[in-house]
BADOPA-312070 format. One record per residue (C-alpha): residue number from 1; residue in three letters; x, z, y. Coordinates in steps of 0.25 Angstrom, whole numbers, plus 5000, padded with zeros to 4 digits. Layout:
BEGIN
[NUM,"ALA",[X,Z,Y]]
...
REM end
This chain:
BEGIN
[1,"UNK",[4997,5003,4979]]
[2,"UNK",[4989,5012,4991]]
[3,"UNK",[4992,5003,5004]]
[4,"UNK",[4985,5005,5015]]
[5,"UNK",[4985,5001,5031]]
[6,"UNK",[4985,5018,5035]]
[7,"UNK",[4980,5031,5032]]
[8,"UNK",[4964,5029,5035]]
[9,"UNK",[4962,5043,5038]]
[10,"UNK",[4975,5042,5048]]
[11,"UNK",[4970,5030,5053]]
[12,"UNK",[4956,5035,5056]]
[13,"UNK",[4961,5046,5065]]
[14,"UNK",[4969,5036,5072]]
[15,"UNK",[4958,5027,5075]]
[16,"UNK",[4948,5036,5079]]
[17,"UNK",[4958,5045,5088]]
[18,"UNK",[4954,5056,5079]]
[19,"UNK",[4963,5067,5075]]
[20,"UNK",[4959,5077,5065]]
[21,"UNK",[4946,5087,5071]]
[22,"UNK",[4952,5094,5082]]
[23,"UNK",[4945,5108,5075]]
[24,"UNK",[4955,5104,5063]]
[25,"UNK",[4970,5106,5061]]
[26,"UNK",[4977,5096,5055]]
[27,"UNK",[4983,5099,5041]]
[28,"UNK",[4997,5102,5040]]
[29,"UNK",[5004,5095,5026]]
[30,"UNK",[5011,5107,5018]]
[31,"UNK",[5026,5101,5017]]
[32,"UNK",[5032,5099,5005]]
[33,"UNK",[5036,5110,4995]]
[34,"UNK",[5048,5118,4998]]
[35,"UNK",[5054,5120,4985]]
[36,"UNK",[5060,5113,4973]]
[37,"UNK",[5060,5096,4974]]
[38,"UNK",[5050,5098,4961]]
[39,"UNK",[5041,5105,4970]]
[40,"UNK",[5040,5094,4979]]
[41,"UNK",[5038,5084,4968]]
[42,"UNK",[5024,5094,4961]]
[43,"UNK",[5019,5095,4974]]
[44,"UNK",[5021,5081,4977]]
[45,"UNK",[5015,5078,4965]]
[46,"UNK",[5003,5089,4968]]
[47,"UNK",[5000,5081,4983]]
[48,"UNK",[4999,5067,4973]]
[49,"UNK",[5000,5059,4984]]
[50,"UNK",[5005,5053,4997]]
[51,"UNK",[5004,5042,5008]]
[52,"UNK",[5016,5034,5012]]
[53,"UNK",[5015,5028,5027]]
[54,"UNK",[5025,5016,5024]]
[55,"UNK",[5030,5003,5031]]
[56,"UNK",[5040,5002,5020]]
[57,"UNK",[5041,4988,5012]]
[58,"UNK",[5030,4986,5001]]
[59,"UNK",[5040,4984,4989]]
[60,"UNK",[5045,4999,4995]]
[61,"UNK",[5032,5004,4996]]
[62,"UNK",[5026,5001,4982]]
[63,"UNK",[5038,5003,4973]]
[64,"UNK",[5039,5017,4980]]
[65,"UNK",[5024,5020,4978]]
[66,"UNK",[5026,5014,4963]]
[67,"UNK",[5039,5022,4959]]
[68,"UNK",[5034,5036,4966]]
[69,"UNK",[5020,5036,4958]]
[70,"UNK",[5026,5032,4946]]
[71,"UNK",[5035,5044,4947]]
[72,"UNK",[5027,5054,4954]]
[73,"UNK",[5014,5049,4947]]
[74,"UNK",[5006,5060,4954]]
[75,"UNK",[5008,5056,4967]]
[76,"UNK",[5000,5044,4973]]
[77,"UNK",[5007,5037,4984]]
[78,"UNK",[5000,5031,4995]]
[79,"UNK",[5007,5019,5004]]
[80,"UNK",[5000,5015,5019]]
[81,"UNK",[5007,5004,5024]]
[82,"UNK",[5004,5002,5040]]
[83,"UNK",[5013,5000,5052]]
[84,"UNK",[5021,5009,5059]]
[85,"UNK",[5011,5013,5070]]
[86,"UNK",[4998,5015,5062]]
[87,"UNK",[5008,5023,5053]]
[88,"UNK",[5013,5031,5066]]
[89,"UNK",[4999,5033,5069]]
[90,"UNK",[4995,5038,5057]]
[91,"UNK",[5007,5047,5055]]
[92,"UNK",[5004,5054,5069]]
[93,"UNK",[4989,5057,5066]]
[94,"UNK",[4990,5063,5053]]
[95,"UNK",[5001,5071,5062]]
[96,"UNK",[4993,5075,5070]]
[97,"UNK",[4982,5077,5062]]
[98,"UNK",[4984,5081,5046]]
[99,"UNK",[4978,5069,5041]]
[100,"UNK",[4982,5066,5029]]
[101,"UNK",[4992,5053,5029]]
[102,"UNK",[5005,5049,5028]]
[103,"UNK",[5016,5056,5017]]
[104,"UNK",[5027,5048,5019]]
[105,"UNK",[5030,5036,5028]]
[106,"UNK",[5039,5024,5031]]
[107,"UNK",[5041,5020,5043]]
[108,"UNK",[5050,5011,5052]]
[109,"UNK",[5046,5019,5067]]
[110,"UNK",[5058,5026,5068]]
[111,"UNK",[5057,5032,5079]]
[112,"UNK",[5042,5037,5077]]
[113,"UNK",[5049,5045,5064]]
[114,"UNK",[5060,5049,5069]]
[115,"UNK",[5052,5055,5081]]
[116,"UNK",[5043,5060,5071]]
[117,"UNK",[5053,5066,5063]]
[118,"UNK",[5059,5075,5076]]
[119,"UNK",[5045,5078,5079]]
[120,"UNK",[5043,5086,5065]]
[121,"UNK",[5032,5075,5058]]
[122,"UNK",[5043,5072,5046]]
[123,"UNK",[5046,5080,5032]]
[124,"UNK",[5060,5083,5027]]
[125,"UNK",[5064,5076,5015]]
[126,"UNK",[5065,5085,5004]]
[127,"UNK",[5068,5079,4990]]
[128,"UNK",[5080,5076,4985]]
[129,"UNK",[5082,5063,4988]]
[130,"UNK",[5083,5065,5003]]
[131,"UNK",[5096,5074,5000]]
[132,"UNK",[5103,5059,4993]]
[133,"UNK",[5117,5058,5003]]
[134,"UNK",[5115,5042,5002]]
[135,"UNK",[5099,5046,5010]]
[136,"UNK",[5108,5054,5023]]
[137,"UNK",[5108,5045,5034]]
[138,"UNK",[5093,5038,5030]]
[139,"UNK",[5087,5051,5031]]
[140,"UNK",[5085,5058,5046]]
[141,"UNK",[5083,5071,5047]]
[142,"UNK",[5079,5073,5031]]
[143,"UNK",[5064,5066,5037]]
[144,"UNK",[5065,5052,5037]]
[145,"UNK",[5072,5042,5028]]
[146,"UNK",[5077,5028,5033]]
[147,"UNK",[5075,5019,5022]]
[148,"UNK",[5082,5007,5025]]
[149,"UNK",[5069,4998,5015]]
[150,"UNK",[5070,4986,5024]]
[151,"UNK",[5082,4978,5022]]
[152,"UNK",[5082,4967,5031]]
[153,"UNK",[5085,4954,5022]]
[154,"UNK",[5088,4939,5026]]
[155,"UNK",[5078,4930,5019]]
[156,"UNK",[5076,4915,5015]]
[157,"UNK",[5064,4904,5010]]
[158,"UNK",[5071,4898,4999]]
[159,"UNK",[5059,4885,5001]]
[160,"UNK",[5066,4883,5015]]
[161,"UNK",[5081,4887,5014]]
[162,"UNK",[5089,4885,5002]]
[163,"UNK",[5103,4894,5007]]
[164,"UNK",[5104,4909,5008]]
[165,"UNK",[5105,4919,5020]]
[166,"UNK",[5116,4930,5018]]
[167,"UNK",[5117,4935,5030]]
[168,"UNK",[5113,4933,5046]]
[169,"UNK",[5124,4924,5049]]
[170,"UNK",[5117,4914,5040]]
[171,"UNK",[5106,4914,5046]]
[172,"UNK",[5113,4906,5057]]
[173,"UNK",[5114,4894,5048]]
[174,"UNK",[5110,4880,5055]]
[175,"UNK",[5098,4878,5044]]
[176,"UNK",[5094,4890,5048]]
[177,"UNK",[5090,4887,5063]]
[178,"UNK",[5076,4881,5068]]
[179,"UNK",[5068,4892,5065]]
[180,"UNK",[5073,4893,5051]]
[181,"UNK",[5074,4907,5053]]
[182,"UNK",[5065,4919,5056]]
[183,"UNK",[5068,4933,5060]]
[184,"UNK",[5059,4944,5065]]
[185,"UNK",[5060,4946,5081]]
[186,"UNK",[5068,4960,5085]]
[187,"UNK",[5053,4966,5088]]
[188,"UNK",[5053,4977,5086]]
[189,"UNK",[5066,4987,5086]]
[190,"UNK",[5068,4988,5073]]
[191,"UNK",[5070,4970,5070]]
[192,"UNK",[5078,4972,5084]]
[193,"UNK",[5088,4983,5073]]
[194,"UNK",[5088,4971,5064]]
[195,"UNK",[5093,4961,5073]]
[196,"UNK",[5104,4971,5081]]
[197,"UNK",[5107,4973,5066]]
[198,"UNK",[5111,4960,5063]]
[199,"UNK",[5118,4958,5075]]
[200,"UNK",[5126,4970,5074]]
[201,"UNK",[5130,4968,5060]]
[202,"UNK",[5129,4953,5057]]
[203,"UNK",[5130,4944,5069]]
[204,"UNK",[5131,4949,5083]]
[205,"UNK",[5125,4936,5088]]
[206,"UNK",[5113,4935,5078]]
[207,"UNK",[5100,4936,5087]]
[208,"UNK",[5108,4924,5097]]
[209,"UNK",[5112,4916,5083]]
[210,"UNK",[5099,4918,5076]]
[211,"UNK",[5092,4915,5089]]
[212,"UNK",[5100,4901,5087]]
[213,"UNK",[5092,4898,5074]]
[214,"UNK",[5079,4900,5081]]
[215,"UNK",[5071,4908,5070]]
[216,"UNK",[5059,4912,5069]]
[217,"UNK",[5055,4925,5075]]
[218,"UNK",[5045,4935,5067]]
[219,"UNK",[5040,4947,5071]]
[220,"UNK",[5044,4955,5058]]
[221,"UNK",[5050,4955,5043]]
[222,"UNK",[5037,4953,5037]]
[223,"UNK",[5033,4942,5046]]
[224,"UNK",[5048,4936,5045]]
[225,"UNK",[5047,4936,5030]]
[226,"UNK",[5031,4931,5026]]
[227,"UNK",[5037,4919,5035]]
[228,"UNK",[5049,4916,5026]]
[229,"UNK",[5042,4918,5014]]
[230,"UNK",[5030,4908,5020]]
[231,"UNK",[5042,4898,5023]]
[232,"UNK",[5040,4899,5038]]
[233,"UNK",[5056,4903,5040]]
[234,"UNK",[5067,4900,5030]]
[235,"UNK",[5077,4914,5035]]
[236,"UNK",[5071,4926,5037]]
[237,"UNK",[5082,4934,5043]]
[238,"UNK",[5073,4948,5045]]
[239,"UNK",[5068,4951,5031]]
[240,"UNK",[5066,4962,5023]]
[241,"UNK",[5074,4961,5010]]
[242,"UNK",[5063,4968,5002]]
[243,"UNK",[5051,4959,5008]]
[244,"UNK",[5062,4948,5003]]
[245,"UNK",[5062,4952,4989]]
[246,"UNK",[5044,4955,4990]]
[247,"UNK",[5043,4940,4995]]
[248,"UNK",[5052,4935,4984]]
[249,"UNK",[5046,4943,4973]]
[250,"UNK",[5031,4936,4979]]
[251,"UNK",[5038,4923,4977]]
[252,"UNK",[5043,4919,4991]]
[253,"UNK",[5054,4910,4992]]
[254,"UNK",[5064,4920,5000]]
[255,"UNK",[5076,4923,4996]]
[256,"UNK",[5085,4934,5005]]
[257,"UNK",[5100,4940,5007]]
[258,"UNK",[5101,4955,5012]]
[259,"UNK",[5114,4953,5022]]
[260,"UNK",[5124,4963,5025]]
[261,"UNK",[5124,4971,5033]]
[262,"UNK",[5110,4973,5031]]
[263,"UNK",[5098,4979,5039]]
[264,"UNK",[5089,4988,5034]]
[265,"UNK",[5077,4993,5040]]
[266,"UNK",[5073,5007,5039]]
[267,"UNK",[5061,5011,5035]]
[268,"UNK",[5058,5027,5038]]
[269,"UNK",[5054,5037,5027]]
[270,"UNK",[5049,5050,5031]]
[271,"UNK",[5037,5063,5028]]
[272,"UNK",[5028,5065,5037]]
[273,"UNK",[5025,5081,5039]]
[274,"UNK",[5010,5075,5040]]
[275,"UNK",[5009,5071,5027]]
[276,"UNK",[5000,5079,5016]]
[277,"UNK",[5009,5076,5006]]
[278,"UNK",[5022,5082,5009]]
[279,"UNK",[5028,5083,4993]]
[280,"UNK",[5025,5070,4990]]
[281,"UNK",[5029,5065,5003]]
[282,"UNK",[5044,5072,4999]]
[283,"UNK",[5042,5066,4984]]
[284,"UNK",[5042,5052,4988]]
[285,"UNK",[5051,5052,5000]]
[286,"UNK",[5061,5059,4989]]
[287,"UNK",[5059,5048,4979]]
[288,"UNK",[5060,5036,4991]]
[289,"UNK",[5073,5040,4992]]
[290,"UNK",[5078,5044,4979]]
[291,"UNK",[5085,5032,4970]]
[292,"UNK",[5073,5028,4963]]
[293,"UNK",[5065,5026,4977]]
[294,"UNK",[5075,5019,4985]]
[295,"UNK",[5077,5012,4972]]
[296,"UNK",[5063,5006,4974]]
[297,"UNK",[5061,5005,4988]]
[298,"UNK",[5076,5001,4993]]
[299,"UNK",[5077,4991,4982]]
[300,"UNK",[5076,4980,4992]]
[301,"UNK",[5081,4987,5004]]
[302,"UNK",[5092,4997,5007]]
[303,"UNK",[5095,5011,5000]]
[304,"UNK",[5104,5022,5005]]
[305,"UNK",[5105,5026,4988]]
[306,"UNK",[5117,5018,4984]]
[307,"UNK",[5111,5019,4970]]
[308,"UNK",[5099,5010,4973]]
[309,"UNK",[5100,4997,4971]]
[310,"UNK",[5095,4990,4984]]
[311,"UNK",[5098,4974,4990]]
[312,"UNK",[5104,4983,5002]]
[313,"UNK",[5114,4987,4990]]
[314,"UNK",[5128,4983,4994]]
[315,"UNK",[5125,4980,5010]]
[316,"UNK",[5130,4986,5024]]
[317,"UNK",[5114,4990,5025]]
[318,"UNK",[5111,4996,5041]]
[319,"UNK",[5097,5003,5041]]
[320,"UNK",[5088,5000,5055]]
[321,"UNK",[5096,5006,5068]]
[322,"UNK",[5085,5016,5070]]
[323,"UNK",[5093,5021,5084]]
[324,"UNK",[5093,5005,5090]]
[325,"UNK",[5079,5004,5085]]
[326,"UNK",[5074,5015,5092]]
[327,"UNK",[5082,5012,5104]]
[328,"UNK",[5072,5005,5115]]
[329,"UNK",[5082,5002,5123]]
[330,"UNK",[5090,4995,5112]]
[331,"UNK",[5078,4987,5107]]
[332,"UNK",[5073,4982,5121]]
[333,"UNK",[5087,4978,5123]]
[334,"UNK",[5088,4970,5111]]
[335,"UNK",[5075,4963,5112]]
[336,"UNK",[5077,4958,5125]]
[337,"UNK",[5092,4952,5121]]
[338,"UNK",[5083,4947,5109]]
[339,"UNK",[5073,4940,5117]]
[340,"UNK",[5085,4933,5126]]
[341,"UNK",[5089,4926,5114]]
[342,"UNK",[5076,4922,5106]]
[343,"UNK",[5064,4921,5118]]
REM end
């Protein structure tokens, strides 16, 4: 698989505060075809390539890039994995600029999208699969698909506890307390979403009766989740069900439970008007979310497509609160009642 840190060309005119030569005018992409879907899909095939901007899970990204050569085998897909504000960099120069760069991204910076969007920097979907009923309310204003990939899990070292963790409640078990326990820290919005989550669903007094337990405080999923696999903590309460299953497959003694209700953390789909590859870009947004893609990348998460099989299947699942989560005053409010209890 092509994985790299950024677009070097992109990156470049970031570093060197150079823009295209002012003499020049930036290209403008030709959209997709106006036509028949098969016209999208020959000159999709015709572009043979694209670059996905994505900070989606890795399971996600390689057996979408898998599944889409295979069936569209002249059409090379490319996968830059970076963090949202070299991605959000990038994004606005080749904006600005024509260069070539991102065809599709993933991204969790809500609000930069949805400004984004408003401001005219996102491509309708057009294939068929963004007219599925069961895709309605995940999809804003026909640009940008909420993917609900990051179903938050409750994981266990099976070395260091011998029991099972159903739900939140359980995590208030007795054997659980002296740092037994480790969560990640509200910082920034979108963990703050997770914890209003459990609270508002599960247990109204969770941050005072987890604070109780004293866990162990890490600063995100991943980190939360190398030290449970490494034995640090024995409950993870802030995992990712899909890393769950990776850690397992690798050999880790985890095991996990996927509580219900369940939080899923959205992870934004969208076309950015910059891109050079506009049919291809529409041809692999289209098979994402059709019921072969979502039966790849929602496998461990949650699928809006009651016909995929997903370990969401069956559960009250609640997508991110994108409203709260853009919501300052909300957040500084939270963090400060969070600080109260835990510093």
């Amino acid at each position: 698989m092509s994985v790299a840190a950024g677009s070097l060309l992109t990156l470049a005119l970031i570093a060197t505060g150079c823009a295209a030569d002012e003499s020049e005018t930036p290209t403008t992409p030709d959209s997709a075809v106006d036509g028949e879907w098969q016209e999208v899909i020959d000159a999709a095939n015709e572009e043979g390539q694209l670059t996905w901007y994505s900070v989606a899970p890795a399971e996600v990204r390689e057996g979408l890039k898998a599944a889409f050569e295979e069936k569209y085998p002249d059409i090379t897909l490319e996968i830059l994995v970076m963090g949202t504000a070299d991605m959000n960099a990038a994004l606005e120069a080749e904006h600005e600029t024509g260069a070539q760069g991102a065809d599709v991204v993933t991204s969790v910076d809500y609000g930069w999208i949805l400004d984004k969007a408003e401001q005219g920097w996102i491509s309708e979907l057009e294939g068929p699969s963004s007219e599925l009923e069961e895709w309605g309310e995940y999809v804003t204003d026909d640009m940008v698909v909420n993917a609900g990939l990051g179903l938050m899990a409750i994981g266990w070292n099976t070395s260091l506890y011998s029991g099972t963790v159903e739900s939140y409640d359980d995590l208030l078990d007795s054997a659980l307390g002296d740092g037994a326990i480790g969560t990640a820290r509200p910082e920034p919005a979108i963990h703050a979403d997770h914890w209003a989550f459990v609270e508002e669903t599960h247990n109204e007094n969770y941050a005072e009766d987890l604070a109780a337990q004293d866990p162990a405080l890490y600063p995100s999923a991943f980190a939360l989740q190398e030290a449970l696999a490494a034995g640090e903590v024995a409950v993870g309460a802030f995992v990712s069900a899909a890393d769950m299953v990776g850690l397992k497959a690798k050999g880790a003694p985890i095991e996990f439970s996927v509580p219900d209700p369940a939080l899923a953390i959205g992870n934004m789909f969208f076309i950015p008007t910059s891109g050079q590859n506009q049919n291809a870009a529409q041809l692999f947004m289209d098979f994402f979310m059709s019921e072969e893609g979502q039966s790849i990348a929602a496998k461990n998460a949650f699928s809006p497509l009651s016909s995929v099989d997903t370990l969401a299947a069956g559960k009250d699942i609640q997508l991110t609160n994108v409203e709260r989560v853009l919501d300052t005053d909300w957040y500084n409010d939270y963090l400060a009642n969070w600080k109260t209890i835990y510093e």
